[in-house]
VEXSE-717604 format. One record per residue: residue number from 1; residue in one letter; x, y, z of N, C-alpha, C, O in turn. Coordinates in nm, 3 decimals, always signed. Example, Ala and Ser with C-alpha at 12.3 -4.5 7.8 and 13.67 -1.06 7.14 Angstrom:
// VEXSE-717604
+-----+--------+---------+---------+---------+---------+---------+---------+---------+---------+---------+---------+---------+---------+
| num | residu |     n.u |     n.v |     n.w |    ca.u |    ca.v |    ca.w |     c.u |     c.v |     c.w |     o.u |     o.v |     o.w |
+-----+--------+---------+---------+---------+---------+---------+---------+---------+---------+---------+---------+---------+---------+
|   1 |      A |  +1.319 |  -0.569 |  +0.780 |  +1.230 |  -0.450 |  +0.780 |  +1.320 |  -0.330 |  +0.780 |  +1.424 |  -0.332 |  +0.846 |
|   2 |      S |  +1.285 |  -0.225 |  +0.708 |  +1.367 |  -0.106 |  +0.714 |  +1.290 |  +0.003 |  +0.787 |  +1.341 |  +0.114 |  +0.804 |
+-----+--------+---------+---------+---------+---------+---------+---------+---------+---------+---------+---------+---------+---------+
END
This chain:
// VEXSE-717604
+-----+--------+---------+---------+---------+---------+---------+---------+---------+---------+---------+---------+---------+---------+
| num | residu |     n.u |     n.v |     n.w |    ca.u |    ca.v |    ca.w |     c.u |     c.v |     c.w |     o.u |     o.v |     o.w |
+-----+--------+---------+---------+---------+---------+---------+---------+---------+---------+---------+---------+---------+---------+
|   1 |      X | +10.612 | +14.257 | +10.971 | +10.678 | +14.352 | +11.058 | +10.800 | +14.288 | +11.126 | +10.906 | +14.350 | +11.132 |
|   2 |      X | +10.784 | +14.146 | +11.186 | +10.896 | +14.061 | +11.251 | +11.008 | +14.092 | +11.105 | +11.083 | +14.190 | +11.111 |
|   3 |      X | +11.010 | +14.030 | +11.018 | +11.103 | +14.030 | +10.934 | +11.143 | +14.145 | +10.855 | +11.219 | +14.117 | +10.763 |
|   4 |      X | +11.101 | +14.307 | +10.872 | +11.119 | +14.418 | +10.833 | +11.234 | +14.434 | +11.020 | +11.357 | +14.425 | +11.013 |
|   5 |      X | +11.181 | +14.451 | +11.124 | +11.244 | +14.446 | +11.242 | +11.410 | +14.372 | +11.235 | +11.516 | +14.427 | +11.265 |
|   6 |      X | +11.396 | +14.269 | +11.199 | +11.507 | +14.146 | +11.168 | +11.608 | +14.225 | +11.098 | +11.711 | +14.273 | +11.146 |
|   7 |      X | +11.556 | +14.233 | +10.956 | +11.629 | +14.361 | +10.871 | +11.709 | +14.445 | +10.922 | +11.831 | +14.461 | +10.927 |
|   8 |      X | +11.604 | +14.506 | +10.966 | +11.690 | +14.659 | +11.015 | +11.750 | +14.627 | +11.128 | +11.832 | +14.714 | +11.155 |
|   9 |      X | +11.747 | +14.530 | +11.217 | +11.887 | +14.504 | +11.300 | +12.015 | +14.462 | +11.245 | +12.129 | +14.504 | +11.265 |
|  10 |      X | +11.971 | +14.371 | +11.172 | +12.098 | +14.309 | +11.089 | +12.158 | +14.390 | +11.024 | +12.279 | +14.368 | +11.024 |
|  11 |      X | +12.120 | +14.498 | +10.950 | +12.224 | +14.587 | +10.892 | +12.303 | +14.706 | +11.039 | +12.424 | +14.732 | +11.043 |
|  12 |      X | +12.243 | +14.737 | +11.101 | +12.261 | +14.796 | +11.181 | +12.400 | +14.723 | +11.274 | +12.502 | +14.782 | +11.308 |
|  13 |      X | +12.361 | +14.561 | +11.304 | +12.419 | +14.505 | +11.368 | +12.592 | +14.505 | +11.302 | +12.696 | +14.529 | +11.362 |
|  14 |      X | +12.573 | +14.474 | +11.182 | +12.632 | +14.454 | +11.031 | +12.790 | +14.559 | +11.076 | +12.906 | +14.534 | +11.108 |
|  15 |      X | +12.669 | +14.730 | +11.046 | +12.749 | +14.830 | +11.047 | +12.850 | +14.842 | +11.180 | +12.965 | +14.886 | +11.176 |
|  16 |      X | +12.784 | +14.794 | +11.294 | +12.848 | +14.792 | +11.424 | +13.017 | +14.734 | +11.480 | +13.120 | +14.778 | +11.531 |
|  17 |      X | +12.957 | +14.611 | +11.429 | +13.031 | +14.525 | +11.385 | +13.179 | +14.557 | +11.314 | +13.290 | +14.528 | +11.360 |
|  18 |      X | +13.155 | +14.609 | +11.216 | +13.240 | +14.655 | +11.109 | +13.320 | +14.783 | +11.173 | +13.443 | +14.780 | +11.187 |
|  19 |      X | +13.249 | +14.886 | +11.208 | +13.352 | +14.975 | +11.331 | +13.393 | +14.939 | +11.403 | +13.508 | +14.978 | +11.423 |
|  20 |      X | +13.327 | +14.826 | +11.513 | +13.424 | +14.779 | +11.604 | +13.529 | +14.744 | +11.510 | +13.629 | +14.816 | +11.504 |
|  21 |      X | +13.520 | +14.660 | +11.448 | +13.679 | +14.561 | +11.359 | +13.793 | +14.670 | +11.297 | +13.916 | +14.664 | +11.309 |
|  22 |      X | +13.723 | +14.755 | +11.238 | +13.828 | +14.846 | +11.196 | +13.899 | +15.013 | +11.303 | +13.979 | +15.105 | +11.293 |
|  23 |      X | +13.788 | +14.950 | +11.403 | +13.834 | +15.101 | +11.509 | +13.978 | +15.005 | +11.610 | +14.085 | +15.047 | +11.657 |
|  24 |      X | +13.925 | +14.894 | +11.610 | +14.004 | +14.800 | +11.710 | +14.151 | +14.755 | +11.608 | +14.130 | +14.755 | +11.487 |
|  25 |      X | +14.274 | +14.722 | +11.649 | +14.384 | +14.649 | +11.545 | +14.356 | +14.495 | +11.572 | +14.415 | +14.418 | +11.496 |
|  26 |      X | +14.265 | +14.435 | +11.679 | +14.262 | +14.330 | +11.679 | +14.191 | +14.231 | +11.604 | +14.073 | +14.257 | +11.580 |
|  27 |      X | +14.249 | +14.101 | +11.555 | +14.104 | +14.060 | +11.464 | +13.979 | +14.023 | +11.489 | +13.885 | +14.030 | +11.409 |
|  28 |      X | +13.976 | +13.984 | +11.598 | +13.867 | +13.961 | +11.622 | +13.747 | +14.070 | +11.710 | +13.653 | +14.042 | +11.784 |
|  29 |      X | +13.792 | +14.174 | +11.671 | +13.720 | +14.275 | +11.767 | +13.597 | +14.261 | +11.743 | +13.514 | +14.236 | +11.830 |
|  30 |      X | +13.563 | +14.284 | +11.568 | +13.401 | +14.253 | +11.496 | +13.289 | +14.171 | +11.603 | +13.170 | +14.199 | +11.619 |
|  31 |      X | +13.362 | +14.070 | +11.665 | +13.275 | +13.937 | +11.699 | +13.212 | +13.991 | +11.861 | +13.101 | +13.959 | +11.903 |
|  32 |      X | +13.260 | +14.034 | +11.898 | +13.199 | +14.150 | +12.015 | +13.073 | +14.168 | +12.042 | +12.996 | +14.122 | +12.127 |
|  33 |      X | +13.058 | +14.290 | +11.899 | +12.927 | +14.321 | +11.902 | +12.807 | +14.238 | +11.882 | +12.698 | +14.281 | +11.920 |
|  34 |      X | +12.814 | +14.142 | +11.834 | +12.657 | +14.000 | +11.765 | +12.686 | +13.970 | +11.897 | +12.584 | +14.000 | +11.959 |
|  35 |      X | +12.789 | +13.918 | +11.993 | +12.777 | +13.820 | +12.105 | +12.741 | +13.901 | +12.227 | +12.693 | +13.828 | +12.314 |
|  36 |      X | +12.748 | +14.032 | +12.264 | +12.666 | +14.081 | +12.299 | +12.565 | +14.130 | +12.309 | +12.521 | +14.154 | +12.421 |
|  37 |      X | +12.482 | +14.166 | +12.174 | +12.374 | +14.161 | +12.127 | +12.322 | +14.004 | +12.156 | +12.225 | +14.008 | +12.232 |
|  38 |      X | +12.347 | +13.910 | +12.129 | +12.286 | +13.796 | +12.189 | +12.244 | +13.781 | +12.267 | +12.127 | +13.750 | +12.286 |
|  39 |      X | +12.365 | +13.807 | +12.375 | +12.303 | +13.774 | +12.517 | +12.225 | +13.911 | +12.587 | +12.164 | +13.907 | +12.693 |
|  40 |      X | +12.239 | +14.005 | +12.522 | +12.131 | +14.120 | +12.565 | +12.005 | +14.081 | +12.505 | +11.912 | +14.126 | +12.573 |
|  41 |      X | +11.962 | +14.013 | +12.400 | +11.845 | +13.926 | +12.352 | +11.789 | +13.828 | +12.462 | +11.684 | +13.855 | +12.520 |
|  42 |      X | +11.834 | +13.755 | +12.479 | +11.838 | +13.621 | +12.564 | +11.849 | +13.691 | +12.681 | +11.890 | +13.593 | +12.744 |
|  43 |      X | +11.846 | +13.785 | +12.771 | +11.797 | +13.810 | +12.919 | +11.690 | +13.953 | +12.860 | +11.668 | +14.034 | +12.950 |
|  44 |      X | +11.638 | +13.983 | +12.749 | +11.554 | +14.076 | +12.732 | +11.418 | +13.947 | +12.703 | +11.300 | +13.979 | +12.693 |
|  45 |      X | +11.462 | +13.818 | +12.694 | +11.328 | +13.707 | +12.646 | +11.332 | +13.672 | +12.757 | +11.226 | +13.612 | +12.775 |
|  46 |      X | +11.412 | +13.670 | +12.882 | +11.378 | +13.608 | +12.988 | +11.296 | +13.727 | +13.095 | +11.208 | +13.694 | +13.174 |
|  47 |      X | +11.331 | +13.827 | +13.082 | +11.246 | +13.925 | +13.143 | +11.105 | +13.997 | +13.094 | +11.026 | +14.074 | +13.149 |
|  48 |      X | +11.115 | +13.933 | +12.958 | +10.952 | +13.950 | +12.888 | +10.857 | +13.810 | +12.960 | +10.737 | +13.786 | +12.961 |
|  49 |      X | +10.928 | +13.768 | +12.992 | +10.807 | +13.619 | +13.039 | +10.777 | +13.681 | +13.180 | +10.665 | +13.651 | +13.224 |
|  50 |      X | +10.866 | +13.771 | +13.269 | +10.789 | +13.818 | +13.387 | +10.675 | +13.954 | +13.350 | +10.582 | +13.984 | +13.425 |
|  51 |      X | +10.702 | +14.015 | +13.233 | +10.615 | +14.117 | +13.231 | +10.478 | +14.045 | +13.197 | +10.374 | +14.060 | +13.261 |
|  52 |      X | +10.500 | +13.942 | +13.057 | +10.343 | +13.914 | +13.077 | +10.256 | +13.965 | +12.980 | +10.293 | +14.070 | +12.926 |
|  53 |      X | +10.169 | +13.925 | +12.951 | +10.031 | +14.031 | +12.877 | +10.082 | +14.073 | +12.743 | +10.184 | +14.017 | +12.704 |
|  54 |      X | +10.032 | +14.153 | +12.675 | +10.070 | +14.210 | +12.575 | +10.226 | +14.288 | +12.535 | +10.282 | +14.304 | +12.427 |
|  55 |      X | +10.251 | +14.313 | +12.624 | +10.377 | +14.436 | +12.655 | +10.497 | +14.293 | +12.637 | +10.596 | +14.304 | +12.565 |
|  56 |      X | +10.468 | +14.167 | +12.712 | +10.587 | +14.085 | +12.700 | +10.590 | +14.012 | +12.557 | +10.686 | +13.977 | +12.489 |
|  57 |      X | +10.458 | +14.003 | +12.535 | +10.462 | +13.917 | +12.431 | +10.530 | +14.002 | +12.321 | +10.610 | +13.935 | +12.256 |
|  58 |      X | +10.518 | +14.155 | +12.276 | +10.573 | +14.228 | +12.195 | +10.739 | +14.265 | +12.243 | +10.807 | +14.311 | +12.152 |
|  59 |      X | +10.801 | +14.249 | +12.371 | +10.903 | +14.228 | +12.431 | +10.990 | +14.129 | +12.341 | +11.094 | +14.140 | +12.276 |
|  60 |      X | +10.917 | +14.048 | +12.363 | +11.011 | +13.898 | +12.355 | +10.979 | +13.842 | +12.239 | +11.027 | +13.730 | +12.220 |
|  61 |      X | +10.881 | +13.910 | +12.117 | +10.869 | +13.912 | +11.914 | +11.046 | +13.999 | +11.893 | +11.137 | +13.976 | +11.813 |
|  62 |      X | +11.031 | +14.107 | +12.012 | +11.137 | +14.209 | +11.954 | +11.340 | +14.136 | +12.032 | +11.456 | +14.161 | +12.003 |
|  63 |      X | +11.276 | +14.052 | +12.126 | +11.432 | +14.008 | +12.190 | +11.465 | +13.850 | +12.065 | +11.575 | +13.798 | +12.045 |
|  64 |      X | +11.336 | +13.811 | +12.004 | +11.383 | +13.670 | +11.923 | +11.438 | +13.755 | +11.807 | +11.526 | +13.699 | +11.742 |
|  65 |      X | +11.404 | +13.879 | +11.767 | +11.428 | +13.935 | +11.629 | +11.586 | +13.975 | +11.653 | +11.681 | +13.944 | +11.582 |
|  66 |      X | +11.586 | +14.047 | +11.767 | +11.779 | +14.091 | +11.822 | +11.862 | +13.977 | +11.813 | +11.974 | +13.981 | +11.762 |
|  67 |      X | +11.802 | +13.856 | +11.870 | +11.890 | +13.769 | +11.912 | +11.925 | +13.662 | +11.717 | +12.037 | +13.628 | +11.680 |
|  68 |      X | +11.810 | +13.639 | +11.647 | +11.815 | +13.630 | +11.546 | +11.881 | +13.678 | +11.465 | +11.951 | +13.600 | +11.400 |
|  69 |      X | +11.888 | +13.807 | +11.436 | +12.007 | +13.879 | +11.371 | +12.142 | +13.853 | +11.382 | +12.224 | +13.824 | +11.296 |
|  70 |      X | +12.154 | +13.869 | +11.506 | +12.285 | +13.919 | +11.594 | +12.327 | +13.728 | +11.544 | +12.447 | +13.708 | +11.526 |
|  71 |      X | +12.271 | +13.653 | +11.533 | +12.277 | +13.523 | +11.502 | +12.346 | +13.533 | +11.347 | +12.457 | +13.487 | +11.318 |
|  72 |      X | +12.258 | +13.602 | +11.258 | +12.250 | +13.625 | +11.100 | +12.431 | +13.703 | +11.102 | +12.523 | +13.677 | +11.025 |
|  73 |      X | +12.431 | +13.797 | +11.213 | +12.520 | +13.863 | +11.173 | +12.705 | +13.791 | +11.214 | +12.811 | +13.818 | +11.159 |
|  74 |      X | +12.682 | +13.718 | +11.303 | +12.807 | +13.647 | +11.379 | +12.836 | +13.551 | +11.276 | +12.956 | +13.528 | +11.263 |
|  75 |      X | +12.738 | +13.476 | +11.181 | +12.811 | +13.409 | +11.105 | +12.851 | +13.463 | +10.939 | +12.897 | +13.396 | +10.846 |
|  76 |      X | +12.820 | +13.585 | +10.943 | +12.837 | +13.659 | +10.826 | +12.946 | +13.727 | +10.852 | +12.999 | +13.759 | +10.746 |
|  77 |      X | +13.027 | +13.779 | +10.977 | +13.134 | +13.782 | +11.030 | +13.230 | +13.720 | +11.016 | +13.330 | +13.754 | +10.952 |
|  78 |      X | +13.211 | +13.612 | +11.078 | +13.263 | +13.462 | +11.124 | +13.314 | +13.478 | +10.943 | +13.417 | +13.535 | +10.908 |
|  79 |      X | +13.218 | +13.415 | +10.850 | +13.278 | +13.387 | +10.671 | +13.353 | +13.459 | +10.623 | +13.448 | +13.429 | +10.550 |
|  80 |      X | +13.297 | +13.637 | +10.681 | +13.440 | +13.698 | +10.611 | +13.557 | +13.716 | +10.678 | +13.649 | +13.779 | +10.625 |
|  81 |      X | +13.569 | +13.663 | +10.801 | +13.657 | +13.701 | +10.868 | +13.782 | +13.522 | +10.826 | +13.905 | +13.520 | +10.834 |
|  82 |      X | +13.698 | +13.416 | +10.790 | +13.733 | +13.298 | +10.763 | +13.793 | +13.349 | +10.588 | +13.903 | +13.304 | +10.554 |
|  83 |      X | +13.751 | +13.398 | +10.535 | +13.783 | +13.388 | +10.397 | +13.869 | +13.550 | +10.375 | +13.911 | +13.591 | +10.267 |
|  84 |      X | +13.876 | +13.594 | +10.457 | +13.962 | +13.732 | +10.448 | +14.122 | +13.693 | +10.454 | +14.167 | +13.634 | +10.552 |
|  85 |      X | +14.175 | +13.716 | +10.381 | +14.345 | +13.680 | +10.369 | +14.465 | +13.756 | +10.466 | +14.468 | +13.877 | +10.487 |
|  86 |      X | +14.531 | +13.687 | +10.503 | +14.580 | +13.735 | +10.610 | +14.710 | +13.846 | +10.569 | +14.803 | +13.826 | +10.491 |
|  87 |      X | +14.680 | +13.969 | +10.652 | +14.814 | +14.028 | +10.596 | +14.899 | +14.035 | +10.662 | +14.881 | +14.063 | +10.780 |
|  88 |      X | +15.011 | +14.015 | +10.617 | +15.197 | +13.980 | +10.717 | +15.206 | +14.129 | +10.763 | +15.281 | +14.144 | +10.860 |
|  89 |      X | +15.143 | +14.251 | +10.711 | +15.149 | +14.393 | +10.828 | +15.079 | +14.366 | +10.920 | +15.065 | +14.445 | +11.013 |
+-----+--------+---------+---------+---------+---------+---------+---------+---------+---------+---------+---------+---------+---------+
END
């Protein structure tokens, strides 16, 4: 289930990503979305350790899977945005 979860963020994250870059003229707009998704991961794992019990522990399976992706997806960004050729328009 963790790695079906993972999945379906990463494409999701993927698609996000990809509208930001092409809705924005800037190049680096893409990189936005994973680095906020990160850190919305990383204070959703720090507020699962105050809930506690069952509810955090399934909290913070689901903030390592966001933050994981959003990980998967910044450097799958990052390569095509490194290997994408630059155009003089």
């Amino acid at each position: 289930m963790f790695w079906l979860q993972t999945a379906i963020f990463t494409i999701v994250i993927l698609c996000l990503s990809w509208w930001a870059g092409k809705r924005s003229r800037q190049r680096h707009a893409g990189f936005i979305v994973p680095i906020c998704l990160i850190l919305f991961g990383l204070v959703l794992l720090i507020v699962s350790l105050f809930i506690g019990r069952w509810e955090g522990m399934a909290l913070s399976l689901s903030s390592v899977s966001i933050v994981l992706s959003s990980i998967i997806c910044l450097i799958i960004v990052t390569g095509i945005q490194f290997f994408k050729k630059d155009d003089p328009s």
